[in-house]
Every structure is written in structure tokens, then in C-alpha cells.
C-alpha positions as CSV (number, residue, x, y, z in Angstrom):
1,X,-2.7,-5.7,-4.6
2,X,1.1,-5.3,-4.5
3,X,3.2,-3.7,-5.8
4,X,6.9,-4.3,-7.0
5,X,9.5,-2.5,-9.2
6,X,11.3,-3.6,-11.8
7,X,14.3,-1.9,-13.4
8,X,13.5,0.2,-16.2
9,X,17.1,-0.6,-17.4
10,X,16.0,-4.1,-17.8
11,X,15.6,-4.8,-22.0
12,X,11.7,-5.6,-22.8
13,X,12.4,-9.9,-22.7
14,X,14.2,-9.2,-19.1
15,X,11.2,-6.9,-17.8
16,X,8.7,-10.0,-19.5
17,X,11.0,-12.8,-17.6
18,X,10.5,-10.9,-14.5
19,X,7.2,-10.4,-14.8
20,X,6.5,-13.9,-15.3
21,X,8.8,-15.4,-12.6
22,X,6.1,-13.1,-10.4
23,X,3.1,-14.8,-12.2
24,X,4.3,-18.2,-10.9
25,X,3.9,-16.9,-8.0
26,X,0.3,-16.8,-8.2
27,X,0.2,-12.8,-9.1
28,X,-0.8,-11.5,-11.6
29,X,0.2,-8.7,-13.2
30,X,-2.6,-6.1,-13.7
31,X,-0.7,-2.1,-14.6
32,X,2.5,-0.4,-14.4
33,X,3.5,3.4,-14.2
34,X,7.0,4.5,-14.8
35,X,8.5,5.6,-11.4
36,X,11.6,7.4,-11.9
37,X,14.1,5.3,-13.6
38,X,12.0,2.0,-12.6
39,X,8.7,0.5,-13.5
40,X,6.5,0.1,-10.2
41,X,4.0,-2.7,-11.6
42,X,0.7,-3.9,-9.7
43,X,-0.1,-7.7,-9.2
44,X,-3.0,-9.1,-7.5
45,X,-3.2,-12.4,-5.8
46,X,-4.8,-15.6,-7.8
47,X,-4.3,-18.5,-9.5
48,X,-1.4,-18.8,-12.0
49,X,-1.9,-16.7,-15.3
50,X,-1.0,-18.1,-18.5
51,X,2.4,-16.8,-19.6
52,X,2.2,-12.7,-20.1
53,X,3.7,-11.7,-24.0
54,X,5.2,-8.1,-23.6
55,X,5.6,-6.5,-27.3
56,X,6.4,-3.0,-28.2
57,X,3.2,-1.0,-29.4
58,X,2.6,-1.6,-32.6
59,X,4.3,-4.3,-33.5
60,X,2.4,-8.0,-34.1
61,X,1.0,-10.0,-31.5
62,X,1.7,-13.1,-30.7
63,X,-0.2,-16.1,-32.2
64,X,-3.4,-16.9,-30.6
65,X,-3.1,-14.3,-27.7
66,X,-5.3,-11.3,-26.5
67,X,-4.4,-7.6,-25.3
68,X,-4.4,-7.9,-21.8
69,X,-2.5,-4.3,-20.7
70,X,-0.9,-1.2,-22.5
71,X,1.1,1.6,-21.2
72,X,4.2,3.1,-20.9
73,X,7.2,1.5,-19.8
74,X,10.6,2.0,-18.9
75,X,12.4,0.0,-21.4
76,X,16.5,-0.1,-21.4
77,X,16.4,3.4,-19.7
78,X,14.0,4.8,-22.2
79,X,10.6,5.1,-22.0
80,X,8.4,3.1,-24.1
81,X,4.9,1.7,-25.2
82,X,4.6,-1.5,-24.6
83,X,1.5,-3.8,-25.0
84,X,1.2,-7.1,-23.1
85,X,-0.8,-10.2,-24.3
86,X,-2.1,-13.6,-23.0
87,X,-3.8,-16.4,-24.3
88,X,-7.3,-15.7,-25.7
89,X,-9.1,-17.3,-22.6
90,X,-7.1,-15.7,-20.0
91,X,-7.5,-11.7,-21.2
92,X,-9.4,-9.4,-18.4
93,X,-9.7,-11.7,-14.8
């Protein structure tokens, strides 16, 4: 597993893009706690995940996708809930 931080000053769609520039990567992105003012997020090693969907708790999904992860994250320097959602075949490796 490895660990990376991302900003927590990011906005949610700039903490989603980075998280998904990772997943091309061949990690994929499995937790995150709040560290500070950054978000230290885990990734394992595998094949390329369909395309992670972060979305503020409580608000809709998107179409045809599956909770994969929910916690807090630092979001634009505050800290938020945050859910994050995949395509129905890809939720829990």
C-alpha cells in the first residue's frame, strides 16, 4: 500500500482529478484520513480502476455507479464528508 497526500486546499473536482491521474497509474485508491491541513490517501497496486466519482455526503450519486469509500475529507481547507463511487462492477476489489 502507499500512501500519498493531497492538498486539503484542493476543491472536491481537483482532489477527484488527482485521485484519478493516480488510478491510471494502476493504484487504486482504497481510504483517506485528514492529516493536518492535507488528505494522506492509501492506494494499492492493481489493475486500472474505473474512474472514481467523489460527491459530498448526501448528495446524489452518480448514474449507474456504487459506494465504493466514505469519510472525511479535507475539502477547500474545510473538512468535509465526502462519498466516493465507481461503476456498479468495480465497487469492493
Amino acid at each position: 500500500m502507499s500512501k500519498v497526500l493531497i492538498s486539503g486546499d484542493l476543491s472536491l473536482e481537483d482532489i477527484e482529478a488527482t485521485i484519478q491521474s493516480m488510478e491510471v497509474n494502476r493504484n487504486r485508491f482504497v481510504g483517506a484520513e485528514i492529516d493536518g491541513d492535507d488528505n494522506k490517501c492509501q492506494f494499492v497496486r492493481q489493475r486500472v480502476p474505473p474512474r472514481a466519482r467523489l460527491v459530498l455526503a448526501g448528495k446524489p450519486p452518480p448514474s449507474g455507479t456504487t459506494l465504493d469509500w466514505s469519510g472525511s475529507l479535507r475539502v477547500a481547507g474545510e473538512e468535509k464528508e465526502v462519498e466516493l463511487f465507481r461503476g456498479a462492477s468495480a465497487a469492493a476489489p
